[in-house]
C-alpha positions in Angstrom: 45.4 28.6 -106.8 41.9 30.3 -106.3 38.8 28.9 -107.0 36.8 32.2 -108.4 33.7 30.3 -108.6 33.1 31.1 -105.4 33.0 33.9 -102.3 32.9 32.8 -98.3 31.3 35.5 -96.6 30.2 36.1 -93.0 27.7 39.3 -91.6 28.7 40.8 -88.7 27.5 43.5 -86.4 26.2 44.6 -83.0 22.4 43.6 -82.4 19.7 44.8 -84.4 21.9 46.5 -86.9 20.2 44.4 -89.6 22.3 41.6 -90.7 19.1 38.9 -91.1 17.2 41.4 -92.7 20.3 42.0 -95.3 20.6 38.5 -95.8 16.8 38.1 -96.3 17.2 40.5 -99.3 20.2 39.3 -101.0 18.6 35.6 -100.8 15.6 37.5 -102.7 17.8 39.0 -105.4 20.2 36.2 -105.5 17.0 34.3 -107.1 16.8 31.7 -104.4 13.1 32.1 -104.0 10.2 31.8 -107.2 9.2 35.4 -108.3 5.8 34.7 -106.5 7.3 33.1 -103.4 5.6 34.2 -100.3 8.8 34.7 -98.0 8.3 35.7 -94.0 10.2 38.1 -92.8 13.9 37.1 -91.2 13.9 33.8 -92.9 17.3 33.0 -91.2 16.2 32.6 -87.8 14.6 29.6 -87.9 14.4 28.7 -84.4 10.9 29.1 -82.2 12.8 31.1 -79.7 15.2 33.3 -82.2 11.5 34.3 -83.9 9.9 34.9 -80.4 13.2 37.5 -79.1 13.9 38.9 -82.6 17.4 38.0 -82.3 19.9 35.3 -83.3 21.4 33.1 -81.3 23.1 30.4 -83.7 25.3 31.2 -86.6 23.8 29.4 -90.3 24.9 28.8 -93.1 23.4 29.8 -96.5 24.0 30.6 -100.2 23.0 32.5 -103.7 24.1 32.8 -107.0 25.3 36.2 -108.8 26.6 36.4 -111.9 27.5 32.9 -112.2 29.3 33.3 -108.9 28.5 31.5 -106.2 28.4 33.5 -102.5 28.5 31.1 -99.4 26.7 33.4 -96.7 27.2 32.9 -92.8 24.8 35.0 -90.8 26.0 35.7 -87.3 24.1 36.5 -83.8 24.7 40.0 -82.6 24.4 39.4 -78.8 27.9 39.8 -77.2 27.0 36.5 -75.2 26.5 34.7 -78.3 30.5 35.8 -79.1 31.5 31.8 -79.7 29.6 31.8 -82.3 31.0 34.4 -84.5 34.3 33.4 -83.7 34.2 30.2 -84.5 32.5 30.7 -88.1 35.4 33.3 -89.3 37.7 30.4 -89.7 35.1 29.4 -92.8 35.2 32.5 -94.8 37.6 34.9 -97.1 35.7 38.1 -95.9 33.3 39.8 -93.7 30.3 42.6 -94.2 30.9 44.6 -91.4 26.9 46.0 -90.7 26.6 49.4 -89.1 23.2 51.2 -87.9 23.0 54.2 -89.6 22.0 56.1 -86.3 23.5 54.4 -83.5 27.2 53.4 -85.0 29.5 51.5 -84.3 28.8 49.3 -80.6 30.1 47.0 -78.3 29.8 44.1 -80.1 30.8 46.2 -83.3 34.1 46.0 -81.6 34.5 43.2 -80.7 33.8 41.4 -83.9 35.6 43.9 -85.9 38.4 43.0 -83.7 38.0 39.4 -84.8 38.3 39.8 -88.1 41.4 41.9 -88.4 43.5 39.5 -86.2 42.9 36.9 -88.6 43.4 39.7 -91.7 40.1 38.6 -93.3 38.7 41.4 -96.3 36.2 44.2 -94.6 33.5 45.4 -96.7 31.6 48.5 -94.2 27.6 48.3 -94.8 26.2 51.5 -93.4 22.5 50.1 -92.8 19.0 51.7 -92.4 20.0 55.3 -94.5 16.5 55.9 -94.9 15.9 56.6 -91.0 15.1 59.5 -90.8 17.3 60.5 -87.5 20.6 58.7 -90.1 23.6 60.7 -89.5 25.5 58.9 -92.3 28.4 60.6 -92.4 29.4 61.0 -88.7 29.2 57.2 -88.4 31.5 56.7 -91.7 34.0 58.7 -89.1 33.4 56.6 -86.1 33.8 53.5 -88.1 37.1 54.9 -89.7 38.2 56.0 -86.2 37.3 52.2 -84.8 39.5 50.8 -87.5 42.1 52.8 -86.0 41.8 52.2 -82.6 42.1 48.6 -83.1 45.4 49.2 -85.3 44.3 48.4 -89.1 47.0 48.3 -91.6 46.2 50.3 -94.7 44.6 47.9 -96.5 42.1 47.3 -94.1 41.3 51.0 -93.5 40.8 51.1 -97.3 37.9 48.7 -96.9 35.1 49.8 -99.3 32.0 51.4 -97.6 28.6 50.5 -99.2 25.4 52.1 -97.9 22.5 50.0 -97.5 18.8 50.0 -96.3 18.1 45.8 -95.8 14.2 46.8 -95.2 13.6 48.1 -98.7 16.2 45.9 -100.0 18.2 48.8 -102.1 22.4 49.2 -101.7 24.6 52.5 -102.8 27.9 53.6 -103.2 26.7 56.8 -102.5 25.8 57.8 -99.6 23.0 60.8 -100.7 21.4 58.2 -102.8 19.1 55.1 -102.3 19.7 52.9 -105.1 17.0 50.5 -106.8 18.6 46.9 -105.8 21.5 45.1 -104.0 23.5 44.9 -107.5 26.4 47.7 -106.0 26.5 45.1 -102.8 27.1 42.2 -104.6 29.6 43.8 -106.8 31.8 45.3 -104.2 31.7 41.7 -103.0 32.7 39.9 -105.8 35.5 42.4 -106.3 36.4 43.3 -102.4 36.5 39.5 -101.0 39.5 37.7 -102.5 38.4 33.9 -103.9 39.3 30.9 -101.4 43.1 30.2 -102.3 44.8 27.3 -101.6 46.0 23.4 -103.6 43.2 22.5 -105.4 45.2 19.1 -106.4 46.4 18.6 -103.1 45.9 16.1 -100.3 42.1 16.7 -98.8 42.4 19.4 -95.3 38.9 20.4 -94.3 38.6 22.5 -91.2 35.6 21.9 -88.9 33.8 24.9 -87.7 30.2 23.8 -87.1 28.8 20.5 -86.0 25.3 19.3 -84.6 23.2 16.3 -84.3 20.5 15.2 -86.3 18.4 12.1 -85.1 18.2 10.9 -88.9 21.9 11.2 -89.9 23.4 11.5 -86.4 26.3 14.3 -86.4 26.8 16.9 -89.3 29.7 18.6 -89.1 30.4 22.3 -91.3 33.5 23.4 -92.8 35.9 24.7 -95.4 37.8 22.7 -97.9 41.0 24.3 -97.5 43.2 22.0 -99.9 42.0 19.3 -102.3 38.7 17.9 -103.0 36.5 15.6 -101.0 34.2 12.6 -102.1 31.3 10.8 -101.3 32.4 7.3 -100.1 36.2 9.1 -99.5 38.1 7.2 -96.5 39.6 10.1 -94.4 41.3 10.7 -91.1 39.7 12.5 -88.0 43.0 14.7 -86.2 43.2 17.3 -83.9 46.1 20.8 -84.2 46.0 20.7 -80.5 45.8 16.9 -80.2 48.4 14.7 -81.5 47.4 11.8 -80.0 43.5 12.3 -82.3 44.1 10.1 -85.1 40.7 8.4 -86.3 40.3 6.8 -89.7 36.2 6.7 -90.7 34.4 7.2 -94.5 32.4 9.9 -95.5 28.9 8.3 -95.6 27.0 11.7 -97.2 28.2 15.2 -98.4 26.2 18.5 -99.3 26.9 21.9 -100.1 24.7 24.7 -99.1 22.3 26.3 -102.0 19.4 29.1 -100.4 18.1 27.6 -97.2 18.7 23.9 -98.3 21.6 21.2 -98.0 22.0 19.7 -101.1 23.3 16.1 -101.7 26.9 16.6 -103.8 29.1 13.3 -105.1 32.3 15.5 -104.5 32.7 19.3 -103.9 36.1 21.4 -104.4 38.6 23.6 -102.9 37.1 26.7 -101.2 33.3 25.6 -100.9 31.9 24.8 -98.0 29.9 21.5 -97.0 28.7 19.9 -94.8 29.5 16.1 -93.9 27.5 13.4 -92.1 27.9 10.3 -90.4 30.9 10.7 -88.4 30.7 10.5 -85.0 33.6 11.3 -83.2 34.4 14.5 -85.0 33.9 17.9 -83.1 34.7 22.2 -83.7 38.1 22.4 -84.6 39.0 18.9 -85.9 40.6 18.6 -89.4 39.6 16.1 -91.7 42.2 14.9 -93.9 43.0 12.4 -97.1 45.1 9.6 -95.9 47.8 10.5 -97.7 48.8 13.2 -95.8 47.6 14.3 -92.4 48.1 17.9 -91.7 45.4 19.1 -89.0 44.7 23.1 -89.3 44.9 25.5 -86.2 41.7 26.6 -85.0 40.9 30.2 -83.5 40.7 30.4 -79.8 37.3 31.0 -78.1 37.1 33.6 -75.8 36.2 32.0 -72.0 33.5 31.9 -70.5 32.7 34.5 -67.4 29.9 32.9 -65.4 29.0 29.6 -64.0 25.5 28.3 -62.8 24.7 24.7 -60.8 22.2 22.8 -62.4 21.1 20.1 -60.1 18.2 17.7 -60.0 15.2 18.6 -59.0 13.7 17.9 -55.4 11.2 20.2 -54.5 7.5 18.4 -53.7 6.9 18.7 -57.1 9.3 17.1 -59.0 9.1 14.9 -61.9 5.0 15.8 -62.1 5.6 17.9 -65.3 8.9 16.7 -66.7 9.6 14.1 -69.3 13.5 13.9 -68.5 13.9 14.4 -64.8 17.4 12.5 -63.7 20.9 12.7 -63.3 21.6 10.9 -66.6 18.9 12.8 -68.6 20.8 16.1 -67.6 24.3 15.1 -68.2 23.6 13.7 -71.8 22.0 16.9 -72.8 24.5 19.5 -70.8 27.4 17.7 -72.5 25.6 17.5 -76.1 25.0 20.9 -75.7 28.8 21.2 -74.5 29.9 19.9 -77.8 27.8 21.9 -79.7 28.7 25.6 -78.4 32.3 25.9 -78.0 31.8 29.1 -75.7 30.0 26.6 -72.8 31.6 24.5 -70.4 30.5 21.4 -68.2 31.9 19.8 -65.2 30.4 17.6 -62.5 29.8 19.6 -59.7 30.4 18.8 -55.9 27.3 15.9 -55.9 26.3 12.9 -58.2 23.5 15.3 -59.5 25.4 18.4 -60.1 26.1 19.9 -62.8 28.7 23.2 -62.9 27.7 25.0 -66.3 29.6 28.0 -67.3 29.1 30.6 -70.0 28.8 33.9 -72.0 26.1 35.9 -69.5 23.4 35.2 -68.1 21.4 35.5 -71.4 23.7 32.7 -72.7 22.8 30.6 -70.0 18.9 31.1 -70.3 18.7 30.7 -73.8 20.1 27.2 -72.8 17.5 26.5 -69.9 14.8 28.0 -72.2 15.5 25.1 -75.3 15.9 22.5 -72.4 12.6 23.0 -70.7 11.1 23.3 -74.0 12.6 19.7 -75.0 10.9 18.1 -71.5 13.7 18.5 -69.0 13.1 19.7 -65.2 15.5 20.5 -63.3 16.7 23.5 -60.6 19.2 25.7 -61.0 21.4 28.4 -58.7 22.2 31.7 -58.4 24.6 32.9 -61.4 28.6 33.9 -60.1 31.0 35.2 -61.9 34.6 33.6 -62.1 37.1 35.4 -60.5 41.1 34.9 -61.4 43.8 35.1 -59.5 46.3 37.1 -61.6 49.9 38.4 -60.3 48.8 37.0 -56.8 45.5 39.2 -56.7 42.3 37.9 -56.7 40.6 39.5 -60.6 37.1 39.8 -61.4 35.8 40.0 -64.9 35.1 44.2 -66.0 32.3 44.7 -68.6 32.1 47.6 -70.9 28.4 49.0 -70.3 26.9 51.6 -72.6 23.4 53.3 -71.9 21.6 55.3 -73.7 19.0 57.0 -71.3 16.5 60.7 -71.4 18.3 63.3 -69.8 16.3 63.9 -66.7 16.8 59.8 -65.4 21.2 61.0 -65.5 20.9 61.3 -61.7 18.8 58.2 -61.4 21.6 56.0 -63.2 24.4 58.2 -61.8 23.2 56.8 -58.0 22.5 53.3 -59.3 25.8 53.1 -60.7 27.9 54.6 -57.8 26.0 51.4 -55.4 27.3 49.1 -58.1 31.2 50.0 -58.1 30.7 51.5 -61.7 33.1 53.7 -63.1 32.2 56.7 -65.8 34.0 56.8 -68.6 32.4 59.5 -71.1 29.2 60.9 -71.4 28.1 62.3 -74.6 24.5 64.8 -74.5 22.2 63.9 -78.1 18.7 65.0 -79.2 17.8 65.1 -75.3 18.9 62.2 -74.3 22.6 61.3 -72.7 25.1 58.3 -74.1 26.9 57.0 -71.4 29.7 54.9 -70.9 30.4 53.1 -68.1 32.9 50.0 -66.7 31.4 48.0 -64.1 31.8 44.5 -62.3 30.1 41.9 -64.3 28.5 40.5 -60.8 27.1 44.3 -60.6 25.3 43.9 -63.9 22.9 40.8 -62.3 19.4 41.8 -61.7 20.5 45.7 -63.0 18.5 45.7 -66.3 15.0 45.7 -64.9 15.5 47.7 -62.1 17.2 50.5 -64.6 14.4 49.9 -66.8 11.7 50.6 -64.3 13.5 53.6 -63.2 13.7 54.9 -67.1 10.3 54.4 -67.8 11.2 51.4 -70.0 13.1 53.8 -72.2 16.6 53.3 -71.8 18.9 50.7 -74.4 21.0 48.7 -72.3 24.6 47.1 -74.0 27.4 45.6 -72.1 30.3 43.8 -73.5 33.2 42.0 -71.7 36.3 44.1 -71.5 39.1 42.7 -69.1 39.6 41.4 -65.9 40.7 43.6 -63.1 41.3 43.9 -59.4 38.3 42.6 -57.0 36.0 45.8 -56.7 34.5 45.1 -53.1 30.9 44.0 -51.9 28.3 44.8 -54.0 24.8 44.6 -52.2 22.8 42.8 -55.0 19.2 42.7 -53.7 17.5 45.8 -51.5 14.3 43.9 -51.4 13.4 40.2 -49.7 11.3 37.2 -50.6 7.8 36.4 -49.4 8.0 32.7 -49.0 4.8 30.2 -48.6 4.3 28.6 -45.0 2.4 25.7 -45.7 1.9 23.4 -49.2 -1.8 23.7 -50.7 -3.6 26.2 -52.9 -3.6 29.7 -53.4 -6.7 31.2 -52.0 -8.3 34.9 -52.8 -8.3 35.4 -49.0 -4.4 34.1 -48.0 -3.4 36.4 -51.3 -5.4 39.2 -50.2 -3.5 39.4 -46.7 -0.3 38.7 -48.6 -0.2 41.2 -50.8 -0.2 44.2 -48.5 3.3 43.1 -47.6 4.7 43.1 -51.4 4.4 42.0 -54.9 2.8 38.8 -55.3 4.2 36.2 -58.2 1.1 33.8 -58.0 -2.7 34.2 -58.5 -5.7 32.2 -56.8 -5.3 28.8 -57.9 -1.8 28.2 -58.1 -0.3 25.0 -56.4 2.7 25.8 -53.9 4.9 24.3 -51.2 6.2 25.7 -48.0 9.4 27.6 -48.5 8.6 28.6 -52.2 8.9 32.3 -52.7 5.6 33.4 -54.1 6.5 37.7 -54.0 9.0 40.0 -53.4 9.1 42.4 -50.0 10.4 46.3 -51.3 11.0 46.6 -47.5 14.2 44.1 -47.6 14.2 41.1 -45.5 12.3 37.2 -46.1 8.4 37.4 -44.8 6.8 33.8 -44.6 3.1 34.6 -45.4 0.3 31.9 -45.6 -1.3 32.1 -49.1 -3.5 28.9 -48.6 -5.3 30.7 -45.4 -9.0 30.4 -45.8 -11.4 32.9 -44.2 -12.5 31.6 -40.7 -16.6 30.5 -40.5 -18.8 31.3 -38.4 -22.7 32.1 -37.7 -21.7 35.7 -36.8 -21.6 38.3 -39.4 -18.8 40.8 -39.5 -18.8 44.4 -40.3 -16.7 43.9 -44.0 -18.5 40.6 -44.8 -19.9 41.2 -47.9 -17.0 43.1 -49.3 -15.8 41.7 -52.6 -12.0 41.1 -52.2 -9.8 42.9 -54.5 -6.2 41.7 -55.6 -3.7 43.0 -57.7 -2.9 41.6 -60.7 0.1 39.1 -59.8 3.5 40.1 -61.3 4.2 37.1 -63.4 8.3 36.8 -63.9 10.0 35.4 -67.1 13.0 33.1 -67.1 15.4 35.4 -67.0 13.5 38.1 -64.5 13.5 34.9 -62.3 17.2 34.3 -62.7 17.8 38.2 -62.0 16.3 37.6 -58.5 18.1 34.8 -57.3 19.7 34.9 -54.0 22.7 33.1 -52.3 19.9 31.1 -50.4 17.5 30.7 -53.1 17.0 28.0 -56.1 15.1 28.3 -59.8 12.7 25.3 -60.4 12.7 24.8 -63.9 9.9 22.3 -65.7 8.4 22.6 -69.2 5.2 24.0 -67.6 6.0 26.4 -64.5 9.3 28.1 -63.6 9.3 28.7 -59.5 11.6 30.2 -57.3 12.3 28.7 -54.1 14.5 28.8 -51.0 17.1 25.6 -50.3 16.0 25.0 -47.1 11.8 24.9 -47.4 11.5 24.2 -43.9 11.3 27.8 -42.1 12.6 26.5 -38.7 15.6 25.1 -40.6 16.6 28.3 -42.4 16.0 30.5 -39.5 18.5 27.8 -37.6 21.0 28.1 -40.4 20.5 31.9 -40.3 21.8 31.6 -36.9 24.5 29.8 -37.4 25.8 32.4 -40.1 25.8 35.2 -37.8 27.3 33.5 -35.3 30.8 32.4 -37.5 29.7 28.8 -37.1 29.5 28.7 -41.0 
């Protein structure tokens, strides 16, 4: 049976294509909002941090009306680190809008979730987005998308998939490409006759898949799925189980049901087969559980999430500073909230590390992994953490590292810039393509050579090239790849910045700090171009005395400090060297603050003692 009330749909695309901007619109014209309804733009991403970076980083769940049809929306993040997410949502819907930019066409992450899709055979409708650019080349993306579906061996329905050609801005949709349209009406018709109605036994036994779950301190866990057989009530007694878990068998209640309608959870007394809901109040259940009627318990394979392909230490903090700007600062504080978060993102993965009060964290990318430090710091915590790695494999008795797929898209004359960086980084060209003066370039490089790269290839562009990288495969180890050509300047002594310390520092690099700023011996507080760790005394005041110098009355002049975000922090990382994290500062420091120390475990190194 299908239930043609209602359409499960989830947007997908590479990053920036459009797809919270499309479902701004259709939430518009699906009559979710009063006529006079001030509504901000990108209403989706309702996290502080998703508005601040422009992107989305957690999949959510939403709905409108059309026609008397109701269409269950799941917008996706577009970030190839963010990867878990999309996979894990397409076990909830009937069909996909596959969002392609207009310009650039189909991308890595294009790919990749295009890829998803197909494997589990899910309807494809193509939205060409942003037609009204005025650099669109509509139809030669209608033939790299066509040519995609090949290459990942579509059968011939799915290379029938209608196209649809959108601009989300303005809010118009088209089923032909020379024209603009006046609304979304042709979108949400080729949906409702594209995307086949959730099938399945609407009188059955209750099955509900979980795909989604997070805490709320009112309700404790919500949990998000699909009713895939049956119908489920409020007050219903039910049975937790596992596909991959026999021995998961947990009888609870269903304290509260809603369904989804606009940007709202609505409280439901029972909901049917094919909608989605969402449930509260039972604790034990987590991503992929089934929940099932008593009468028969039948748990539903979930998809398999891709694994993760870095790993980072987060320890406890023990600089001087510690727990003077925190609100969580211990070993229990940052276990509770790693392994919540654990639970929560299917694509992460915690372990105890080699201490009491370490914490082996492994993910996506590096974004993945700052976008978790970011939220944490935010919520209180302080804590340190290492150096990211990448997790190497042994396969066929050879050691494997993980290969990503980089594109770039840089000006012509910076080719032999990127060319040289490139070669240093083990990367191998795969296709260069010349357009409108610039050069698309294709590349497959270590994922250990990609730490630290973006800035440096940004300043080397002029801030005008677009970085993308995706994970491919793993392959043979590539060799030593020198990471860092510059050093550290690290503090001598604990105290104040001073004007007249920082104006001696700063003819040996690029300072971090300005006058003012508290800091310990053996934080780094610059960088040294030259190569190589300088210790230089920041807290030096200028010697008195009753004679009068030459220079005395010259005003000192400093350069304006280069202040480093999260994730330009995490980029400079060393082997030797640890990122302080507290809600209020972010500092980089060395292991071993004591100079004499490092020096003597320097020695050791060279020596073969370590």
């Amino acid at each position: 049976m299908t239930n043609e009330k209602i359409r499960n749909i989830a947007i997908i695309a590479h990053v920036d294509h459009g797809k919270t901007s499309l479902v701004n619109e259709m939430l518009k014209q699906g009559h979710v909002f009063r006529e006079n309804q001030v509504v901000e733009d990108r209403v989706m991403d309702s996290n502080a941090l998703e508005r601040e970076r422009g992107i989305t980083i957690l999949a959510k769940n939403t709905s409108c009306v059309y026609n008397g049809t109701k269409i269950n929306i799941i917008d996706t993040p577009g970030h190839a680190d963010f990867g878990g997410e999309v996979e894990r949502v397409l076990k909830m819907v009937d069909g996909v809008l596959l969002l392609v930019d207009a310009y650039e066409g189909p991308m890595p992450q294009t790919r990749f979730v295009l890829q998803k899709a197909l494997d589990l055979n899910l309807k494809t409708v193509v939205v060409i987005n942003k037609i009204d650019r005025p650099d669109a080349r509509i139809k030669e993306v209608v033939d790299e998308v066509l040519e995609l579906f090949l290459e990942l061996d579509a059968n011939e329905d799915q290379l029938n998939s209608p196209f649809v050609y959108c601009s989300a801005r303005k809010g118009t949709a088209s089923l032909n490409p020379t024209k603009q349209g006046q609304d979304l009406t042709p979108l949400f018709e080729t949906i409702l006759s594209a995307i086949p109605a959730p099938e399945g036994e609407a009188d059955g036994p209750l099955q509900l898949l979980i795909s989604s779950a997070e805490h709320n301190d009112y309700v404790g866990r919500l949990a998000v799925g699909k009713i895939t057989r049956g119908t489920i009530k409020e007050g219903q007694n039910i049975v937790v189980c596992n596909y991959f878990d026999e021995s998961k068998k947990q009888k609870a209640k269903i304290v509260s049901l809603m369904v989804f309608e606009g940007l709202k959870r609505v409280p439901v007394k029972q909901a049917e087969m094919g909608e989605i809901v969402c449930v509260a109040g039972l604790e034990e259940v987590t991503i992929g559980d089934t929940i099932c009627g008593e009468e028969k318990i039948e748990p539903v394979e979930f998809v398999k999430i891709a694994e993760p392909s870095i790993e980072m230490t987060f320890m406890v903090n023990n600089s001087p500073f510690a727990g003077t700007e925190g609100k969580f600062v211990t070993s229990r504080h940052l276990k509770e909230r790693l392994h919540k978060e654990a639970v929560k993102d299917l694509s992460l993965r915690m372990e105890d590390g080699a201490t009491a009060d370490t914490f082996v964290v492994r993910g996506r990318g590096e974004m993945h992994l700052s976008i978790l430090i970011e939220n944490m710091r935010r919520d209180g915590y302080e804590f340190q953490v290492s150096m990211p790695k990448v997790l190497f494999k042994t396969i066929d008795g050879k050691k494997c590292e993980p290969i990503d797929r980089l594109f770039l898209d840089v000006p012509e004359d910076c080719v032999g810039t990127v060319m040289s960086k490139m070669g240093l980084r083990k990367g191998d060209l795969i296709m260069m393509n010349p357009q409108a003066g610039r050069m698309k370039m294709e590349f497959l490089i270590p994922s250990r050579g990609l730490f630290g790269f973006k800035s440096e290839l940004l300043t080397d562009t002029r801030g005008e090239c677009v970085i993308n990288s995706v994970f491919d495969s793993y392959q043979p180890y590539k060799g030593e790849i020198n990471r860092r050509e510059f050093g550290s300047l690290i503090a001598h002594e604990t105290g104040e910045a001073i004007v007249y310390g920082l104006f001696n520092a700063q003819e040996r690099g690029d300072l971090f700090i300005g006058p003012g700023t508290k800091v310990y011996a053996g934080m780094v507080v610059g960088q040294n171009p030259k190569g190589g760790d300088i210790v230089v005394n920041v807290c030096k005041k200028k010697h008195l005395s009753n004679m009068r110098a030459s220079g005395a009355d010259e005003a000192l002049r400093l350069v304006p400090p280069k202040i480093l975000s999260l994730e330009e922090a995490i980029e400079f990382l060393n082997d030797d060297e640890l990122l302080e994290v507290t809600p209020k500062s972010i500092r980089i420091r060395k292991v071993i603050l004591d100079h004499t120390m490092r020096l003597r475990e320097k020695g050791k190194v060279l020596r073969g003692e370590i």
